[in-house]
VMD Tcl script that builds the backbone (N, CA, C; Angstrom):
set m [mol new atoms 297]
animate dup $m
set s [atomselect $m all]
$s set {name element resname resid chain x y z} {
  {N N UNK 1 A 94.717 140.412 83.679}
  {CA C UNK 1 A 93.590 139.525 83.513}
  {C C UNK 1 A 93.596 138.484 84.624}
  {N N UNK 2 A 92.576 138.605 84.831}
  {CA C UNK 2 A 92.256 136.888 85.923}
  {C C UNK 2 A 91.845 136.080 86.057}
  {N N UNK 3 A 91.947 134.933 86.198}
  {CA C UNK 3 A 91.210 133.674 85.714}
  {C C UNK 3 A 91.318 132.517 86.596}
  {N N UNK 4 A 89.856 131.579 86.403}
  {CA C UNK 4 A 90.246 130.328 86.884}
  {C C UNK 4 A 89.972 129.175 86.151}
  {N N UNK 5 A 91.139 128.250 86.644}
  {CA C UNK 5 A 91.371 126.906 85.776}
  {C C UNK 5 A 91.222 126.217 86.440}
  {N N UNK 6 A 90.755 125.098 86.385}
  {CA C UNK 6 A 90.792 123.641 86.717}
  {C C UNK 6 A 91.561 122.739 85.836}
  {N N UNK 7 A 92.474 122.195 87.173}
  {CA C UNK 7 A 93.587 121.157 86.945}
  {C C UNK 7 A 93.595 120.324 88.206}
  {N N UNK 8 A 93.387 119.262 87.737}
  {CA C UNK 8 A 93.923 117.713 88.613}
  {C C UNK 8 A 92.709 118.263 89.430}
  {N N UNK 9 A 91.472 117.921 88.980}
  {CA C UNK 9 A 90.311 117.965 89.705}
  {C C UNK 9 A 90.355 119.233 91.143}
  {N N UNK 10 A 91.281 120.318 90.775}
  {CA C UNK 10 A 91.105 121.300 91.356}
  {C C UNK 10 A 90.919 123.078 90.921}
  {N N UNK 11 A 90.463 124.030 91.330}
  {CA C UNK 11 A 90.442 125.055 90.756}
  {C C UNK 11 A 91.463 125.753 91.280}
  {N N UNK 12 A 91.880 126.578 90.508}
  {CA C UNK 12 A 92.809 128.058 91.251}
  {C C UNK 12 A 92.889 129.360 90.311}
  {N N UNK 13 A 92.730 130.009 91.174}
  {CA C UNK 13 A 92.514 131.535 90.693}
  {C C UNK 13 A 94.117 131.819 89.983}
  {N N UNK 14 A 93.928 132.365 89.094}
  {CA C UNK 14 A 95.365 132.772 88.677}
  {C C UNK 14 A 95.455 134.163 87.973}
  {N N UNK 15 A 96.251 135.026 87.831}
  {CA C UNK 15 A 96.526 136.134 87.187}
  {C C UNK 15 A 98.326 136.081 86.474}
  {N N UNK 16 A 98.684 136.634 85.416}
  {CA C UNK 16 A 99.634 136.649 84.943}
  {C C UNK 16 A 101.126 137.197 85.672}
  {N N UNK 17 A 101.866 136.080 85.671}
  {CA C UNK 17 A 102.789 136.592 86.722}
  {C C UNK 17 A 102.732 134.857 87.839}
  {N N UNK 18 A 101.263 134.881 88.558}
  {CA C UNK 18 A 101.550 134.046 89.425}
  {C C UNK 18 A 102.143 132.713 89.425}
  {N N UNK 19 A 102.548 132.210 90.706}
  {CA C UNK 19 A 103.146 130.732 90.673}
  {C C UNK 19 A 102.760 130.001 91.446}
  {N N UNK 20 A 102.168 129.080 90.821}
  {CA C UNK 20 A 101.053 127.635 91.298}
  {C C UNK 20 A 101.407 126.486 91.541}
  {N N UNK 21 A 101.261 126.104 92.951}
  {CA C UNK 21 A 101.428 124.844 92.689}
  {C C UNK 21 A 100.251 123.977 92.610}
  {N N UNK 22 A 100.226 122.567 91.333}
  {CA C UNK 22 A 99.541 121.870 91.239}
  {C C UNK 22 A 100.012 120.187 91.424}
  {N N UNK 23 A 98.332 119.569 91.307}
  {CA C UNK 23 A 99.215 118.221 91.651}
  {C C UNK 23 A 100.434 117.956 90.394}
  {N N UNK 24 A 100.960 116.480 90.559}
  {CA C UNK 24 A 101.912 116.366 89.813}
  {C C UNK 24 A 101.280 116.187 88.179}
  {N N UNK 25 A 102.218 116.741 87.768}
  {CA C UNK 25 A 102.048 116.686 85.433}
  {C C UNK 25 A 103.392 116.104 85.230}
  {N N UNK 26 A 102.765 115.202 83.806}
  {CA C UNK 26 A 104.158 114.688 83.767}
  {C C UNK 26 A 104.805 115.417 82.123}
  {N N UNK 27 A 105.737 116.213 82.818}
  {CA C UNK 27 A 106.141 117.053 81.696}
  {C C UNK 27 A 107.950 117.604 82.420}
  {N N UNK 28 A 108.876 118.487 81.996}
  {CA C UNK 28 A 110.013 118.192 82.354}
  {C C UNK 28 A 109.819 119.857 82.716}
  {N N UNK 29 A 110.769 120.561 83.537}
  {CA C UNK 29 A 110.884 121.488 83.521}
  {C C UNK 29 A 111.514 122.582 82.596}
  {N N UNK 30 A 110.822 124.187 82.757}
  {CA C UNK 30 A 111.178 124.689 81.259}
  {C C UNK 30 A 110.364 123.855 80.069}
  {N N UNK 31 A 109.044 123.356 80.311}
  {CA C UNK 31 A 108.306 123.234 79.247}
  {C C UNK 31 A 106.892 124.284 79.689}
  {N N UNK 32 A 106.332 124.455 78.331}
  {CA C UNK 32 A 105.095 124.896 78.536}
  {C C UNK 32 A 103.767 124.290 78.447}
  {N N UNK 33 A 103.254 124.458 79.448}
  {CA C UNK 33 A 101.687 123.876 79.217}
  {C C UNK 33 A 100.748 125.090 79.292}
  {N N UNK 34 A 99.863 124.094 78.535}
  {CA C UNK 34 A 98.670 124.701 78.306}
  {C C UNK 34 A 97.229 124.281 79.192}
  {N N UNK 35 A 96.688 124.928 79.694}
  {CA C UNK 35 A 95.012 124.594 80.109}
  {C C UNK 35 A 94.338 125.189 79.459}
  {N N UNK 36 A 93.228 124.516 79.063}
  {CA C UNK 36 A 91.841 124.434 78.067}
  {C C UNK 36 A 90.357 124.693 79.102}
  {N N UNK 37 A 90.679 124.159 80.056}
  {CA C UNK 37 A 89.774 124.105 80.988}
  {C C UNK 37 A 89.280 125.233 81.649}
  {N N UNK 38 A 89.176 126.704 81.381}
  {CA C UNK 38 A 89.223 127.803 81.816}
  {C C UNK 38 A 87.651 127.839 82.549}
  {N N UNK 39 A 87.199 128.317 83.633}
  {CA C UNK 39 A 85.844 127.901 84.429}
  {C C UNK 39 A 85.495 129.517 84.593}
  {N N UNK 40 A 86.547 131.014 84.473}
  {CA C UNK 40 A 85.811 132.212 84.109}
  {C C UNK 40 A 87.114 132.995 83.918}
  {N N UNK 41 A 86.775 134.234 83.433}
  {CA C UNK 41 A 88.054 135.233 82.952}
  {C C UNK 41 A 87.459 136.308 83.200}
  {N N UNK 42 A 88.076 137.050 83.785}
  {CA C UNK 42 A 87.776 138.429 84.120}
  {C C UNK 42 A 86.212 138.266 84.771}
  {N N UNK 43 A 85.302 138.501 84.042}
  {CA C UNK 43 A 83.220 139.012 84.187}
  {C C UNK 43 A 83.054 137.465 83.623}
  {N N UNK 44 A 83.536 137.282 83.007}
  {CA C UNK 44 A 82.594 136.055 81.663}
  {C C UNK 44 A 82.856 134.888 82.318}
  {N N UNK 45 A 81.561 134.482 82.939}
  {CA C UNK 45 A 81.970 132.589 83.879}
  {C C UNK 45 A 81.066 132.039 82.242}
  {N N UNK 46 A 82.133 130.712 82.099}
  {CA C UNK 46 A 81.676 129.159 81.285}
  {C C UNK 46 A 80.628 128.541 81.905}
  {N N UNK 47 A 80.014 127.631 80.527}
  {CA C UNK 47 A 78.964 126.792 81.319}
  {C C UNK 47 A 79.309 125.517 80.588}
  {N N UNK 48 A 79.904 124.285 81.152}
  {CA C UNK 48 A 81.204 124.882 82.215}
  {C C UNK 48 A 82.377 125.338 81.876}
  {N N UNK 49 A 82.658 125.633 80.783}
  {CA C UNK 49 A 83.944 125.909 80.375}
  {C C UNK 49 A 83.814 126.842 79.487}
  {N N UNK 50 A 84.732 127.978 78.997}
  {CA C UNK 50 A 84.875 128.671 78.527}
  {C C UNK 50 A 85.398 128.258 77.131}
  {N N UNK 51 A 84.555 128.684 75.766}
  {CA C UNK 51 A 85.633 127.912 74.828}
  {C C UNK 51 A 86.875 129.353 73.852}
  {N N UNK 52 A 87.342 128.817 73.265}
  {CA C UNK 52 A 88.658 129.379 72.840}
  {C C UNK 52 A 89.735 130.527 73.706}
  {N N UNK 53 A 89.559 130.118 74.807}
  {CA C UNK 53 A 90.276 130.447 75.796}
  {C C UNK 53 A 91.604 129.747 76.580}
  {N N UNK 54 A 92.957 129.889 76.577}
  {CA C UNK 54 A 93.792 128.844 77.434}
  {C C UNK 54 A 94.449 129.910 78.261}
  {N N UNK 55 A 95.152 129.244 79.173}
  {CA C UNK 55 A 96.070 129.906 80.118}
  {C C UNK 55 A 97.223 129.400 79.648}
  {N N UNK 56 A 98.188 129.749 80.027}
  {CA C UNK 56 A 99.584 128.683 79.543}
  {C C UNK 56 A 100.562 129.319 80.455}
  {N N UNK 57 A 101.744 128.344 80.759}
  {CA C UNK 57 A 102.479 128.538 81.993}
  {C C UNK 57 A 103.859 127.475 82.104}
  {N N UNK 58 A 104.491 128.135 82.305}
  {CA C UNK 58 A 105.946 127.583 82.378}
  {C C UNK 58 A 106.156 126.832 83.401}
  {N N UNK 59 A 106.918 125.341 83.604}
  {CA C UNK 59 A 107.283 124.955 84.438}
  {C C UNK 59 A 108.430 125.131 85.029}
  {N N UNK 60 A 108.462 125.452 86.617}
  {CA C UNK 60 A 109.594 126.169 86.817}
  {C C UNK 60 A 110.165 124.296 87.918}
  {N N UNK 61 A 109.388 123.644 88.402}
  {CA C UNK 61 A 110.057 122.515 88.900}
  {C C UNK 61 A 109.233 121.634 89.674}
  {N N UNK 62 A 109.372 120.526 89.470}
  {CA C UNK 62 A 108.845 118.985 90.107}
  {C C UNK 62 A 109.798 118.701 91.612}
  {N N UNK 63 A 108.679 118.242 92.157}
  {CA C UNK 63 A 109.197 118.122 93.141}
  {C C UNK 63 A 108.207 117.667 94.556}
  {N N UNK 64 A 108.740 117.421 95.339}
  {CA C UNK 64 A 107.570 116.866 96.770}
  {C C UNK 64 A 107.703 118.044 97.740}
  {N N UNK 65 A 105.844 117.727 98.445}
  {CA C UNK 65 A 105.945 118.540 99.557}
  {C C UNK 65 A 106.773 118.426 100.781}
  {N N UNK 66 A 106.555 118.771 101.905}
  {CA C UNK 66 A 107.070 118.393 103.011}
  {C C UNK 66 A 106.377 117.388 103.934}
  {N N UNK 67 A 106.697 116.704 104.436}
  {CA C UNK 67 A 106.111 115.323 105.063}
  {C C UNK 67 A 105.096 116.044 106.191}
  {N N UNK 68 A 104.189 114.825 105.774}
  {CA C UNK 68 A 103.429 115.110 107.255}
  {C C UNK 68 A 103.564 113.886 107.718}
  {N N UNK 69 A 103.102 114.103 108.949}
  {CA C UNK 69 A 102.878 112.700 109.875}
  {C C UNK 69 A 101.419 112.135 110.025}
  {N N UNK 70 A 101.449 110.813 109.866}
  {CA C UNK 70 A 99.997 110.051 109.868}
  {C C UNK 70 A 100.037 109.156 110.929}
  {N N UNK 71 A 99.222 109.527 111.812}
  {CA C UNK 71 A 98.763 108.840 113.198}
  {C C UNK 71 A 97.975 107.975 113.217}
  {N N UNK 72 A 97.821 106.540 113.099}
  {CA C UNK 72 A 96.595 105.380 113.304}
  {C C UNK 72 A 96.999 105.378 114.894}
  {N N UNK 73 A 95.668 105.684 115.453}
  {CA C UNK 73 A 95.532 105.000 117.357}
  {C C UNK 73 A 94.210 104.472 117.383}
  {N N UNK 74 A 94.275 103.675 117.992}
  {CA C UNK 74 A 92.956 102.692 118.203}
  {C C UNK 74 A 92.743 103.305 119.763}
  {N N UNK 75 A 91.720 103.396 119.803}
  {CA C UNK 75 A 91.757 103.608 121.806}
  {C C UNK 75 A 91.438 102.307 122.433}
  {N N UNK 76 A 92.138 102.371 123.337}
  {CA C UNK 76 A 92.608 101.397 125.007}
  {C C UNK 76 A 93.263 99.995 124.266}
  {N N UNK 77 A 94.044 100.289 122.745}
  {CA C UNK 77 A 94.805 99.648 122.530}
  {C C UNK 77 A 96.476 100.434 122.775}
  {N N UNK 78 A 97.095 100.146 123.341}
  {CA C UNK 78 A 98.223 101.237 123.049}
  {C C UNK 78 A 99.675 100.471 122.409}
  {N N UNK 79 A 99.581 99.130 122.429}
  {CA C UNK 79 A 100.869 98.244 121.730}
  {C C UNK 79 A 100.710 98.580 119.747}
  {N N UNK 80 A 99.248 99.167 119.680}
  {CA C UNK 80 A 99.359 99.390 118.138}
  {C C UNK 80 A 99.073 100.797 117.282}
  {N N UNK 81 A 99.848 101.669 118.388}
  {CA C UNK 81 A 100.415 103.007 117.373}
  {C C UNK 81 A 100.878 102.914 116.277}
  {N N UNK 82 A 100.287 103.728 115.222}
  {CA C UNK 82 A 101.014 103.166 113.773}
  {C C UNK 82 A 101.218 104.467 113.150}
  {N N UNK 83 A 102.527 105.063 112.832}
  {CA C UNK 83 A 103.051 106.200 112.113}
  {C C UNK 83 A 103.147 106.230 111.709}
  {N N UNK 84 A 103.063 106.878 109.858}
  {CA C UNK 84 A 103.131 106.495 109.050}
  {C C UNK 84 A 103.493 108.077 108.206}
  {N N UNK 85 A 104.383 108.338 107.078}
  {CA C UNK 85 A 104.353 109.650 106.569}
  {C C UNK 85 A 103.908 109.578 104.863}
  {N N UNK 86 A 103.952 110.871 104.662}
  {CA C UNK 86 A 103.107 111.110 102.947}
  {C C UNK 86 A 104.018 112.257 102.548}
  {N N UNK 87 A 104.369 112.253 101.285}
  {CA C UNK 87 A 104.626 113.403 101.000}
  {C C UNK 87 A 104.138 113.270 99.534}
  {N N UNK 88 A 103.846 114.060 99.180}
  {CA C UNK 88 A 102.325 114.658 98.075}
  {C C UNK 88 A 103.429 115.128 96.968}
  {N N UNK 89 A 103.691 114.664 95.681}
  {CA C UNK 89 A 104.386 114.956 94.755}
  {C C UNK 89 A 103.278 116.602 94.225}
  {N N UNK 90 A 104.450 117.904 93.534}
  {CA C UNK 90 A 103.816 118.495 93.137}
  {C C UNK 90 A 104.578 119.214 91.971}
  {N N UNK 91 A 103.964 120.140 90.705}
  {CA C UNK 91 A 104.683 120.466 90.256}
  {C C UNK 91 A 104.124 122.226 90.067}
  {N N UNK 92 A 105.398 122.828 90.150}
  {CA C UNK 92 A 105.237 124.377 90.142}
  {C C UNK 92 A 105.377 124.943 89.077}
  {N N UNK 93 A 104.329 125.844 88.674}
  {CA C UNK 93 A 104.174 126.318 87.283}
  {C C UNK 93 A 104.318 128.167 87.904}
  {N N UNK 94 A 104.579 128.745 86.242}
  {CA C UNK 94 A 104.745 130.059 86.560}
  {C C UNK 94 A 103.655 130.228 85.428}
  {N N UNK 95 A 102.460 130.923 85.501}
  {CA C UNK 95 A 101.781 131.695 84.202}
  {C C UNK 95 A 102.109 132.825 83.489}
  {N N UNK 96 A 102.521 132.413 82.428}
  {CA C UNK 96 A 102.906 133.840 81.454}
  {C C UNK 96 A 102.280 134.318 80.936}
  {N N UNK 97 A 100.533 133.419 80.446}
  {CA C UNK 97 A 99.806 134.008 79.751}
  {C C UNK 97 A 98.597 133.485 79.334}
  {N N UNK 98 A 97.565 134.419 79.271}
  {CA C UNK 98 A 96.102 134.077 79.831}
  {C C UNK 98 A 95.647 134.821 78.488}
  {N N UNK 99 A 94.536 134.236 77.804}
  {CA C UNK 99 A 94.223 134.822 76.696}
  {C C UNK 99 A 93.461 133.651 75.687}
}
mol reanalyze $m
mol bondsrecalc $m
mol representation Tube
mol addrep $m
């Protein structure tokens, strides 16, 4: 089966088996969550949501991305380069089951 959910104001396609990363949930690893929010399954798209439908999915671990680098340059200033880094908390889920 295949499906998409919306979480943390984003969508992602998912099928049983896959492993997602989303923004951060605050939940511990080795728990299960559930999404309610299902947007289509298989043929059948929601308007907007699909009702008595969830996905549910194991957390396999919390954790951050890898840094990027953030560049402020002003032009024909050059004494105020400003570097700056981010790293984007996320947490990785495994789906066991769509239904």
């Amino acid at each position: 089966m295949n499906a998409v959910i919306k979480v943390g104001g984003k969508q992602y396609y998912v099928t049983e088996g896959a492993e997602i990363y989303v923004e951060k949930i605050n939940c511990n690893v080795g728990d299960v969550v559930t999404f309610d929010q299902v947007l289509m399954l298989d043929a059948k798209i929601g308007n907007p949501y699909l009702t008595g439908v969830t996905v549910q999915g194991e957390v396999l671990k919390n954790g951050k991305a890898k840094k990027i680098k953030v560049f402020k340059y002003k032009c024909k200033d050059r004494s105020n380069r400003v570097t700056q880094g981010h790293r984007q908390p996320y947490t990785k889920i495994k789906i066991t089951k769509i239904g």
